[in-house]
N, C-alpha and C positions, 0 to 999 in steps of 0.2 A: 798503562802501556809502559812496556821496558824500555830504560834508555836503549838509540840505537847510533851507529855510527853511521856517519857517510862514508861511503867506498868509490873509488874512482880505479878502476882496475885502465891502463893505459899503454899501447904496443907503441910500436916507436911511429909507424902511420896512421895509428886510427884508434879512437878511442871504443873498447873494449865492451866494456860495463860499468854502469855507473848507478848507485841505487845505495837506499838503505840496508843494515844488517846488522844482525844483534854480535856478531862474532866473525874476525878472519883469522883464519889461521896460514900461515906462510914458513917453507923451510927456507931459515938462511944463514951463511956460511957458519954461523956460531950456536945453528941448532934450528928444531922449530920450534915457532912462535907461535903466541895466542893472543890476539887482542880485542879489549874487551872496552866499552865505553868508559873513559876515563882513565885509560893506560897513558901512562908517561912516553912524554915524546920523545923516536929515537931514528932511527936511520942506520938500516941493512943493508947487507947486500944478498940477494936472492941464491941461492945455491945452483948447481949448475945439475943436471937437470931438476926443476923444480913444480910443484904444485902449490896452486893459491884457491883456498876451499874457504870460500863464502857461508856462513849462515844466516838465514833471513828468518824472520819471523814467521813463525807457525811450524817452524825447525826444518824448510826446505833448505837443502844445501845445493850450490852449486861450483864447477870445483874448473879450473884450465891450466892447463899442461903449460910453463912460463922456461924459456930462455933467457937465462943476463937479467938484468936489472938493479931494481930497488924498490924497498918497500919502505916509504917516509909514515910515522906517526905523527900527528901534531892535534891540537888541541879542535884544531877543524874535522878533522880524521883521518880518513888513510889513503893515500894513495899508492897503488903498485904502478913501477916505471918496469919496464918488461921489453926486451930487445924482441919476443916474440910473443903469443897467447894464442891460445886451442882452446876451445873446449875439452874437457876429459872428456876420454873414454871410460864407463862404467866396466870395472871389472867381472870378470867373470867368473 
């Protein structure tokens, strides 16, 4: 089994999503990101309007439209602080 990280995706009222996943990837002010288990810990700040795209295992991805925040790494894993979260809408 792949390493996976723990994710805590979190809105300023209610916590979001929380689960295992092999990959998040997040835009934030100084670009996007990609992180993977055992990424060095660091602390963003989320870009404004932004997306936080989840990959779990078996390669589901799941993705939510994020106002404001932060996205913290730390050796625990990751959590997104998020002033709002949606699920995305699937393009079309």
């Amino acid at each position: 089994m792949a390493q996976q990280l723990h994710v805590e995706l979190v809105a300023v009222e209610e916590k979001v999503w929380t689960g295992e996943a092999e990959m998040v990837v997040a835009r934030t002010t100084e670009g996007e990101l990609g992180v993977l288990p055992g990424h060095a810990p660091l602390l963003g700040q989320l870009a404004e309007p932004s997306q936080v795209r989840i990959k779990q295992a078996g390669g589901q991805q799941i993705a939510y439209d994020v106002a404001g925040g932060f996205l913290s790494v730390t050796g625990e894993g990751v959590t997104v602080l998020a002033e709002s979260a949606t699920p995305a809408t699937p393009a079309r």
